[in-house]
N, CA and C atoms as an extended XYZ file, in Angstrom:
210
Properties=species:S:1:pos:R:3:atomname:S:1:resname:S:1:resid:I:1 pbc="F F F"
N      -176.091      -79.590       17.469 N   UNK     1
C      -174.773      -80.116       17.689 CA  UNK     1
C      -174.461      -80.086       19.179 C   UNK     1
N      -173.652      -81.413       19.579 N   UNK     2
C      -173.371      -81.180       21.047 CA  UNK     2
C      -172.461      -82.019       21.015 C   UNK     2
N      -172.111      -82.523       22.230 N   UNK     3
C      -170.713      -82.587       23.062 CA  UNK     3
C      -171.029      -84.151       22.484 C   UNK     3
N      -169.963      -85.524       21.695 N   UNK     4
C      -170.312      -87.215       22.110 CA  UNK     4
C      -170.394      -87.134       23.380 C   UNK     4
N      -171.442      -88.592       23.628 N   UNK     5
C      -171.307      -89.159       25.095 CA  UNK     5
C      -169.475      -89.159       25.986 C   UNK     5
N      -168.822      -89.299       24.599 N   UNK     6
C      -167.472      -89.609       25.030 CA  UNK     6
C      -167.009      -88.325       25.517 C   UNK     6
N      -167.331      -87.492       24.838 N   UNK     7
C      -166.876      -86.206       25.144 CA  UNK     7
C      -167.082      -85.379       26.620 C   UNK     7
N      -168.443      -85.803       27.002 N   UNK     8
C      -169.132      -85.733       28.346 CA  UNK     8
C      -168.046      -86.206       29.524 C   UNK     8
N      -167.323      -87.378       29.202 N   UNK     9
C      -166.891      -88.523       30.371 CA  UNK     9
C      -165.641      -87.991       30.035 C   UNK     9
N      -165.243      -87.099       29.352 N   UNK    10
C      -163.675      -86.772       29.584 CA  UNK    10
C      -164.080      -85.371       30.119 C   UNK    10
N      -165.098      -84.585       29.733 N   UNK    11
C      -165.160      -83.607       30.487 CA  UNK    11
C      -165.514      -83.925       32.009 C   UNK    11
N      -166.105      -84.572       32.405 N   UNK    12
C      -166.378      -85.338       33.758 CA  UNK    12
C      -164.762      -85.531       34.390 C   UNK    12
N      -163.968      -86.291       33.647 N   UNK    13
C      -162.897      -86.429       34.041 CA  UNK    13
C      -162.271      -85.700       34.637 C   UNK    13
N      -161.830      -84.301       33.712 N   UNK    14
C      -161.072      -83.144       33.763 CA  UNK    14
C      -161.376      -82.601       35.345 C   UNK    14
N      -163.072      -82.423       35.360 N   UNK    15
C      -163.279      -82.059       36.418 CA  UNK    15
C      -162.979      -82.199       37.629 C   UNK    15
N      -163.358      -83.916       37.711 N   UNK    16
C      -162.723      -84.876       39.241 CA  UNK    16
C      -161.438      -84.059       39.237 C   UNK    16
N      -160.546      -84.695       38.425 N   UNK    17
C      -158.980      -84.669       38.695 CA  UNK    17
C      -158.909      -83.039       39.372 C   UNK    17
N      -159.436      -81.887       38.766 N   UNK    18
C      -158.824      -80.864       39.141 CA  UNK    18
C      -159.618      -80.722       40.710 C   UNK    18
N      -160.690      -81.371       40.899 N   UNK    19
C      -161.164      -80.830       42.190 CA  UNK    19
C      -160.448      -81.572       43.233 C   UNK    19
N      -159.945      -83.047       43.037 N   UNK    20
C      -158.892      -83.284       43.596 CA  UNK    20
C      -157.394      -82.799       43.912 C   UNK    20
N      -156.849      -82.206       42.798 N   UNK    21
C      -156.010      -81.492       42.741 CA  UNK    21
C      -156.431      -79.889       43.506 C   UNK    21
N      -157.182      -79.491       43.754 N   UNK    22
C      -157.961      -78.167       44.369 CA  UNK    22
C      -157.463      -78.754       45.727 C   UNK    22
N      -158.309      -80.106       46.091 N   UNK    23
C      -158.142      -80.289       47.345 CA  UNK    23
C      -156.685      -80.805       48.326 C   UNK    23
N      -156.284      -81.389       47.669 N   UNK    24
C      -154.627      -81.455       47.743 CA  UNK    24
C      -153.876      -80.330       47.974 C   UNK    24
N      -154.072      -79.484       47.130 N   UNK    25
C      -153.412      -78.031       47.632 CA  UNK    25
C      -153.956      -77.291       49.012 C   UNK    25
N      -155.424      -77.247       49.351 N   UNK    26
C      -155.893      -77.409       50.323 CA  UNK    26
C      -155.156      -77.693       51.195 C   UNK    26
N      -154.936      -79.155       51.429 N   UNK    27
C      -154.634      -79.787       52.462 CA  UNK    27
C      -153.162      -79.569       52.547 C   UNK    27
N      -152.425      -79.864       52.053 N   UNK    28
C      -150.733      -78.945       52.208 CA  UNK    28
C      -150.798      -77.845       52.866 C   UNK    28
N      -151.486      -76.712       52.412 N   UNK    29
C      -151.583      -75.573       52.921 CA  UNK    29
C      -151.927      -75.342       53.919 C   UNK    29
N      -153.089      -76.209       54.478 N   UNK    30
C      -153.610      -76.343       56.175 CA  UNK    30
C      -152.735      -77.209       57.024 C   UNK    30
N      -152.370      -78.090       56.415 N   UNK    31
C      -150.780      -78.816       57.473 CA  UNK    31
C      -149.853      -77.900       57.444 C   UNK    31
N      -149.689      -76.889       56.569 N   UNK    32
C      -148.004      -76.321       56.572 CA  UNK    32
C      -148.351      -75.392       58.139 C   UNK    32
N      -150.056      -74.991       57.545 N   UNK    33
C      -149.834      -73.419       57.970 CA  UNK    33
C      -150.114      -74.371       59.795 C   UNK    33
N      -150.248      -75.280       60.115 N   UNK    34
C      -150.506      -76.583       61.447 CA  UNK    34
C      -149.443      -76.357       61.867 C   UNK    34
N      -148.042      -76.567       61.515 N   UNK    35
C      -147.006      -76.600       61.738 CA  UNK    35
C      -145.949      -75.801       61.727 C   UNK    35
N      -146.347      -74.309       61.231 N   UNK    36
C      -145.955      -73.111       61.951 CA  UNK    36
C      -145.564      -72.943       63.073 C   UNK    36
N      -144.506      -72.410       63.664 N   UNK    37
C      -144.417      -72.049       64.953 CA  UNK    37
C      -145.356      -70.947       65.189 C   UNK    37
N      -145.641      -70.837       66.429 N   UNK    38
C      -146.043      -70.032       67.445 CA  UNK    38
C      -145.940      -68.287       66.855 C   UNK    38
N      -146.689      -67.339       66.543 N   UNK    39
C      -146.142      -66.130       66.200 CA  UNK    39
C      -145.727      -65.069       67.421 C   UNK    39
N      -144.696      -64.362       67.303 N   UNK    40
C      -143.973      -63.915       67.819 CA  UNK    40
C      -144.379      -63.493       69.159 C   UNK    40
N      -146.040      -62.684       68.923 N   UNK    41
C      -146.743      -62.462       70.445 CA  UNK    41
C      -147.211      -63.222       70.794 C   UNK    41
N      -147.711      -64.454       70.800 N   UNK    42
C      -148.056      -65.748       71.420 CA  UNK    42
C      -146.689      -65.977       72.361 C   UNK    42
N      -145.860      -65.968       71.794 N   UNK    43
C      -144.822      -66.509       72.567 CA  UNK    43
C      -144.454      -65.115       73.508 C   UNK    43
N      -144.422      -63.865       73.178 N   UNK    44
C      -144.314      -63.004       74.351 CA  UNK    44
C      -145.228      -63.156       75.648 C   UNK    44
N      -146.341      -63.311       75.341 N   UNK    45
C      -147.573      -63.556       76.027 CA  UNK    45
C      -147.128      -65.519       77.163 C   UNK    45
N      -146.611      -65.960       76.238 N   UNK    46
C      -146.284      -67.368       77.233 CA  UNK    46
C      -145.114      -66.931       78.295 C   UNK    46
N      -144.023      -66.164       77.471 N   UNK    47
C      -142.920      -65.457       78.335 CA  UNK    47
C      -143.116      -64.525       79.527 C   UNK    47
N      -144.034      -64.077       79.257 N   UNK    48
C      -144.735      -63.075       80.476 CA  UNK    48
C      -145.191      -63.816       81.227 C   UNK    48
N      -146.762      -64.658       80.756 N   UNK    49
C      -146.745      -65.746       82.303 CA  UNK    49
C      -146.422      -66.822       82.863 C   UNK    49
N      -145.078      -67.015       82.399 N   UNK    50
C      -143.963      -68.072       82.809 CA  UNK    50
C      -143.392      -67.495       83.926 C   UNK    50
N      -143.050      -65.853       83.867 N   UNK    51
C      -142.082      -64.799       84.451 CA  UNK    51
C      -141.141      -64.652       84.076 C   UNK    51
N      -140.877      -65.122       82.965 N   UNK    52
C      -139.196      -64.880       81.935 CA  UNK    52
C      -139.118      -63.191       82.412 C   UNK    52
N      -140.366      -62.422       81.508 N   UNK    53
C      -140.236      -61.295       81.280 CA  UNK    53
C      -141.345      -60.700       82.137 C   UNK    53
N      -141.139      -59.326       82.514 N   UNK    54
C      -141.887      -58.883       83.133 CA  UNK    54
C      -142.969      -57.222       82.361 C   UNK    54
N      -144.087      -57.170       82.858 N   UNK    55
C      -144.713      -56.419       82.303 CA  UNK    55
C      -144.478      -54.915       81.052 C   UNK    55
N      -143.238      -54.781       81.527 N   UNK    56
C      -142.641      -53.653       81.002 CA  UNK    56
C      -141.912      -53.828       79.452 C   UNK    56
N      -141.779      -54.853       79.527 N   UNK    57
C      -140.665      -55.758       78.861 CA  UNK    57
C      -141.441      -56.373       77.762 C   UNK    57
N      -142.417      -56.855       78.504 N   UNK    58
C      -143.712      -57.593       77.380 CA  UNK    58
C      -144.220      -56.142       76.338 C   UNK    58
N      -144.815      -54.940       77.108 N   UNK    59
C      -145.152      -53.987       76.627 CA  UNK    59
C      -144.433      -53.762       75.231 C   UNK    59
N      -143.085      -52.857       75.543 N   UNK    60
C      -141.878      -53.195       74.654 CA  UNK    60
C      -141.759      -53.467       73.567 C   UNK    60
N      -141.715      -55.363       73.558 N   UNK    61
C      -141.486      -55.797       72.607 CA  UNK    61
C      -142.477      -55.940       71.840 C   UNK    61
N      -143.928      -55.735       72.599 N   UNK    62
C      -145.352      -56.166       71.922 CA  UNK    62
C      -145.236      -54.897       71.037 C   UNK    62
N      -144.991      -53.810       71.499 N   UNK    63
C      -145.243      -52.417       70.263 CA  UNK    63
C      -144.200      -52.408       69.448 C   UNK    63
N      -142.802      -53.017       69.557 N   UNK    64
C      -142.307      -53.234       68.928 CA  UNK    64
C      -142.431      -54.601       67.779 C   UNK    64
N      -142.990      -55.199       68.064 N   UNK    65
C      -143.874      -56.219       67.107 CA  UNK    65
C      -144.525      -55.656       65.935 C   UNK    65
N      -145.794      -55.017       66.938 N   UNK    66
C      -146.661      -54.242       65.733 CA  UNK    66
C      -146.314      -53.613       65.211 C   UNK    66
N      -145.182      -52.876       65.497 N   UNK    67
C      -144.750      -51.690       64.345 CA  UNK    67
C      -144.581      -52.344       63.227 C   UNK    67
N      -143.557      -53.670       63.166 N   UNK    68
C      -142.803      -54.603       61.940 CA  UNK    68
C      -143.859      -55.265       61.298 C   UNK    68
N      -145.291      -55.271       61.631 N   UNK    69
C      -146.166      -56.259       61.438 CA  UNK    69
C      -146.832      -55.478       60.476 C   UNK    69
N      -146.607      -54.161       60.677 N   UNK    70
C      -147.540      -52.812       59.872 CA  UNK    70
C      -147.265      -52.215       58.760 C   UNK    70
């Protein structure tokens, strides 16, 4: 006993659709995570060598980062 031919081509089916559907979610997920801003020390790190902020200041907020990150 086994699967009709017909039975084959809907299981074939099932498959496509979900690996498409796999990849769709994929791709949402890699544009969202594209379009994220900047995380918080990236942008300390641009602020420092702009001269917004100065070394002390960067320090600071950078350990104060990691603490919230932990």
């Amino acid at each position: 006993m086994g699967m009709t031919p017909g039975g084959w081509w809907l299981l074939f089916a099932v498959f496509i659709i979900a690996a498409i559907a796999v990849g769709a979610l994929l791709y949402v997920q890699l544009r969202r995570e594209a379009t994220v801003e900047p995380d918080s020390l990236e942008t300390l790190k641009q602020q420092y060598a702009s001269g917004e902020i100065d070394e002390t200041e960067l320090e600071t907020r950078a350990d104060r980062l990691l603490q919230y990150e932990s």
